[in-house]
N, C-alpha and C positions, 0 to 999 in steps of 0.2 A: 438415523439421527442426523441433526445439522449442527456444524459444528460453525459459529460465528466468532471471525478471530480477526483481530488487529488492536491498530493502537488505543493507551489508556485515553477514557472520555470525546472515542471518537464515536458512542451514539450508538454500540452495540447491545446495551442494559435494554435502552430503549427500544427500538426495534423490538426485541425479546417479549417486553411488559405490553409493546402494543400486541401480542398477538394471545396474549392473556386476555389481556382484557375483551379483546373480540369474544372471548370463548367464556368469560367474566369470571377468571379464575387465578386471580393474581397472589394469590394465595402458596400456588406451583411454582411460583418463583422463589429458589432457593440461593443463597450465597455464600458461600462457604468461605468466605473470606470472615463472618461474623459468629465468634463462637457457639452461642447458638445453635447452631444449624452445626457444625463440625462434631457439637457434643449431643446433639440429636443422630446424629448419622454414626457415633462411636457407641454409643448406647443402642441402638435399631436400625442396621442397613440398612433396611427395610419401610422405615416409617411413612414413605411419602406415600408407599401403596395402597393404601388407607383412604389417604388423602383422596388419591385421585379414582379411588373406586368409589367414594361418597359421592362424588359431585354425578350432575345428572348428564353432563357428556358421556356419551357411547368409549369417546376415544381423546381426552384433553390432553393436554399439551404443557410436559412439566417443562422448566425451565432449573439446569444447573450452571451457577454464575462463581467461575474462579475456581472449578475443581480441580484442575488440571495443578495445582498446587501442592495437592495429596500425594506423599510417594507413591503409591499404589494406582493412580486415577483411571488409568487404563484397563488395569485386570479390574476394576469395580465395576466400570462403564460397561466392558464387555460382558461380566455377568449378570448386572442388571437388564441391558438388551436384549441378552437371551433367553432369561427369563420372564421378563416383563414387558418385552415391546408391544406384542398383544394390546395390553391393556391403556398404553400413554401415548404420546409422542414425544422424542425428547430434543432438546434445543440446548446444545451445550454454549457458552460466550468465556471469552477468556480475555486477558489485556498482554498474553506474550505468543509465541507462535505453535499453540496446536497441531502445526505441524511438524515442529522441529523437535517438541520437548517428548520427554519419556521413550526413546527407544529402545527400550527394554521393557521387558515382562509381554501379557498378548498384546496380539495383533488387533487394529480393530479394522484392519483392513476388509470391506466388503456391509460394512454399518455404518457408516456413515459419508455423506458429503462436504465439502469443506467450500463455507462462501467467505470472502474476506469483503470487511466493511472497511474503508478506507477513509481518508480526508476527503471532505465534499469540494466536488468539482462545480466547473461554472454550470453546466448543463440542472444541477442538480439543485444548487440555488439559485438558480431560475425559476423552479419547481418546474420541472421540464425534465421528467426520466425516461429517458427510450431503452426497452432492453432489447431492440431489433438487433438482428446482425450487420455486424459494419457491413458496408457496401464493399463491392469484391474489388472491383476495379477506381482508378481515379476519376476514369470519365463520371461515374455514377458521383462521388464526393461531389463536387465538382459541380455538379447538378444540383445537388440537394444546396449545395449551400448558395447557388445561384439566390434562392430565397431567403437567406438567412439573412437578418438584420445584425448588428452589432451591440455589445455589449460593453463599453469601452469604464462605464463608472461600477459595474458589478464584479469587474476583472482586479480593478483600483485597488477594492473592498479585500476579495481573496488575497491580493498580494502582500496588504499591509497585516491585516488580521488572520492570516492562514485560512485553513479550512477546516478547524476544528470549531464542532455547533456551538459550545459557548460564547466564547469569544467574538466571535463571527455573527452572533443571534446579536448579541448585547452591541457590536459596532462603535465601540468606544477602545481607543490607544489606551488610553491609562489602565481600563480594567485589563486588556490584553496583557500589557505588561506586566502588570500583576499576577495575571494566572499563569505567564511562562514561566517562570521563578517560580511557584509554589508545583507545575507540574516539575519539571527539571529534578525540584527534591524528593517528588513522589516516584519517578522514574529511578533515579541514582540514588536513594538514601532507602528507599522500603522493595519497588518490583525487582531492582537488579539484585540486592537481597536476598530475597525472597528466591529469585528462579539460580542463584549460584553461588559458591560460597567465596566470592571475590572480595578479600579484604582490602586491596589499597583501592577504595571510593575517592579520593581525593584524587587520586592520577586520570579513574576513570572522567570526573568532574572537565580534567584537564583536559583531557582527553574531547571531550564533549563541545569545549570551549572551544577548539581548533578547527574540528571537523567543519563549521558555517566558510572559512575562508580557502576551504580543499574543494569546497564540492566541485564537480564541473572538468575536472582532471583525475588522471590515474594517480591512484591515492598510494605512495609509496608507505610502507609498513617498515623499513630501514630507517626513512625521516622521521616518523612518527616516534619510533626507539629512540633515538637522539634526542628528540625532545622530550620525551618522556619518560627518559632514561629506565626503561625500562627491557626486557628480553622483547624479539620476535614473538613467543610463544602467547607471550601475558599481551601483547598488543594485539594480538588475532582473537586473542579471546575476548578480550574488551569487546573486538569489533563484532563479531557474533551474538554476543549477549546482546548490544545494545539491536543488532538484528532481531532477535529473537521475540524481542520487548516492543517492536517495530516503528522504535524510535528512527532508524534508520533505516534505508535498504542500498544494498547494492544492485550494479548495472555492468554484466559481463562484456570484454571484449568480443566479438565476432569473428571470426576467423577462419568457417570450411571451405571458403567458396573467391576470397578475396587475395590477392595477392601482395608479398610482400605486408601480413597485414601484422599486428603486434598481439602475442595472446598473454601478456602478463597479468600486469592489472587490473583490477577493476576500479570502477568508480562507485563514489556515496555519492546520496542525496539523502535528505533530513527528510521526515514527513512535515514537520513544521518549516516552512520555507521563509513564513517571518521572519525566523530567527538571524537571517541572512543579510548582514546591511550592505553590501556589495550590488547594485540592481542588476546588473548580468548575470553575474550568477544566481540571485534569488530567481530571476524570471528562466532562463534555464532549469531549475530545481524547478521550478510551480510546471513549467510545460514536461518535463521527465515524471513528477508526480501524477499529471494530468494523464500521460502516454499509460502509465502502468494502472493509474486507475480503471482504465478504459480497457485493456489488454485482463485485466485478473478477470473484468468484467465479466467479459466473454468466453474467459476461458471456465469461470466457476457454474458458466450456464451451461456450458458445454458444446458452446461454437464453436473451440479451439482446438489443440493448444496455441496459444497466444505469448510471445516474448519480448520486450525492448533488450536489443543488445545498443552498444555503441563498435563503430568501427573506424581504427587508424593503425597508418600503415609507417613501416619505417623512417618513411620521410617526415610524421609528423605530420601528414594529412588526417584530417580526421572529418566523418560525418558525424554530427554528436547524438541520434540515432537509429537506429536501426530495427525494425519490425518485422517479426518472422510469425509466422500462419504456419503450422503442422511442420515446424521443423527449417520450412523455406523461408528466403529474405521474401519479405510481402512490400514494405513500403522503407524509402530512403531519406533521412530529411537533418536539416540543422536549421539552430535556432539563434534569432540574430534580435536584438534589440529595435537595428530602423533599415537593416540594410534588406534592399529586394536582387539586387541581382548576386546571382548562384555561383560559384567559384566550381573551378574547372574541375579541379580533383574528382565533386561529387558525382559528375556526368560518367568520369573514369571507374568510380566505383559503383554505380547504375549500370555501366555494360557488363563490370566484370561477374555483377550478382544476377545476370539475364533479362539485363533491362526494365530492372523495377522503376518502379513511379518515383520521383522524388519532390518531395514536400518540405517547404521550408517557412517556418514559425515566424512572425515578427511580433515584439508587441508593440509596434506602432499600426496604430487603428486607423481603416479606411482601405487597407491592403488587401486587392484582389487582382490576382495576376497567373498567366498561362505564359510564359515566354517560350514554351514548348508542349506539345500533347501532351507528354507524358510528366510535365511539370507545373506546379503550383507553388503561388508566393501567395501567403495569407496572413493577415492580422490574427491572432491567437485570439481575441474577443470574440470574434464569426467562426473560425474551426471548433474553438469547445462548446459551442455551443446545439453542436451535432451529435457530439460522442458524452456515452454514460460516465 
């Protein structure tokens, strides 16, 4: 099975329907989010088999959308597979995390693969999708982007209107605005609902409200109490769920290899980085979104594992990411609005992780720079324009 999972109306349905329709069978597309179809599958576990032993595919391709909803969805999936995969292929899509929910009942460990569809990146409204393996070393980046032109007014577009296909299709502030308030209530008032049984939505709301001027720092959950006068406990879970839902994601400290380094913390970033009127921190969030876009990328092909951590050390030095390959620090970098030259610290935490490469973001455009082999200062328009 493929399991397609991330955020609500990031384009997962779709994908899906496209690969119906290749096989002109759209018909397999089930939702179970529409009674319908929940009061067909409570009546006939079984009904779809029907379906897809009619059509004249050898082996089509059902499609189940929101099942993971079901208390059961696990033990169904797994014996539908078992019994039936002969006969389909199956394509699950969800809008919360597939891989977090349901740890109980079976396993479906060894049935399926898990690809996460993300907020689209610049590479990708470009229409420009490489699914190559990053390049090992910097000298090779480096190289490639030697060629790379710049993209300074389609970078403009992502940061104001996010990277969700609505929104971002249509290229209009006011409808943006519109759909972030109507998604917001689809998020907190029905999915968060839906996947838990959290009654105070209005703290969570509050909650929500806060998180756009935290990103970019370690996100204290003692502060977050105080103002939300709420327990430690209700405030981890808030922040989980709204993970889960992948409204959010966290970005752990780093800490095997680095000294004097700080392991508490972690930090958020929003997948909507619109939502962020602050411009360093939104372009921070857009470039952290961008890194893990490209990292799940890779690792859901099976190049990897692939991680962004961030790493700072007692003094309040800080790299604001960090890239690990099978475990290892792979590449070093921070992200600066116009500044090109590298602060010392990073050099110190480049030797102490065995002399990784270090790469540092700007989004001011035009920026291409080596002040050392093992270093690059780049405009964020020309570097995402490499990576998926």
């Amino acid at each position: 099975m493929i399991f397609l999972a991330g955020p609500r109306q990031v384009g997962k349905t779709h994908l899906a329907k496209q690969e119906l329709k290749k096989q002109d069978c759209l018909e397999l597309y089930l939702n179970f989010d529409l009674p319908e179809v929940t009061e067909k599958f409570r009546q006939d576990p079984q009904f779809f088999e029907s379906m897809a032993r009619n059509l004249p595919h050898q082996r089509p391709t059902l499609v189940f959308d929101e099942i993971h909803k079901r208390s059961k969805w696990k033990n169904e999936l797994k014996a539908i597979y078992d019994r039936d995969i002969q006969y389909f292929n199956l394509i699950i899509t969800g809008s919360a995390r597939l891989d977090l929910l349901g740890r109980t009942g079976e396993s479906l460990a060894g049935r399926y693969f898990l690809y996460r569809v993300l907020p689209i990146g610049l590479q990708e409204y470009l229409g420009k999708i490489s699914l190559n393996p990053p390049p090992s070393q910097l000298s090779e980046i480096i190289a490639l982007l030697t060629s790379k032109a710049s993209f300074p007014k389609e970078m403009a577009d992502l940061l104001q209107l996010g990277g969700f296909p609505d929104p971002l299709s249509r290229g209009e502030l006011t409808y943006r605005n519109k759909w972030a308030m109507d998604y917001r209530r689809l998020i907190l008032r029905e999915d968060l609902r839906d996947l838990s049984r959290i009654m105070e939505i209005d703290r969570v709301e509050t909650l929500w409200r806060l998180l756009p001027d935290r990103v970019g720092a370690p996100l204290s959950v003692k502060s977050l109490q105080e103002d939300l006068k709420a327990s430690h406990e209700a405030v981890s879970t808030w922040l989980l769920n709204l993970e889960k839902l992948y409204s959010i994601y966290s970005v752990q400290p780093y800490s095997k290899k680095l000294a004097r380094a700080v392991k508490k913390e972690k930090k958020y970033y929003l997948m909507d980085w619109a939502l962020i009127q602050d411009e360093a921190k939104q372009f921070e969030n857009f470039i952290m979104s961008s890194l893990v876009r490209s990292t799940s990328t890779w690792t859901d092909l099976g190049l990897g594992p692939f991680e962004v951590c961030y790493a700072r050390n007692v003094l309040s030095q800080e790299a604001d990411f960090l890239i690990t390959k099978e475990g290892k620090p792979w590449i070093l970098g921070d992200i600066k609005l116009s500044q090109t030259s590298i602060e010392k610290h990073l050099y110190q935490m480049s030797n102490q992780l065995g002399g990784i490469p270090i790469l540092q973001i700007t989004k001011k455009t035009g920026i291409f720079q080596t002040p050392h082999s093992n270093t690059l200062v780049i405009s964020a328009d020309r570097l995402l324009s490499l990576f998926p």
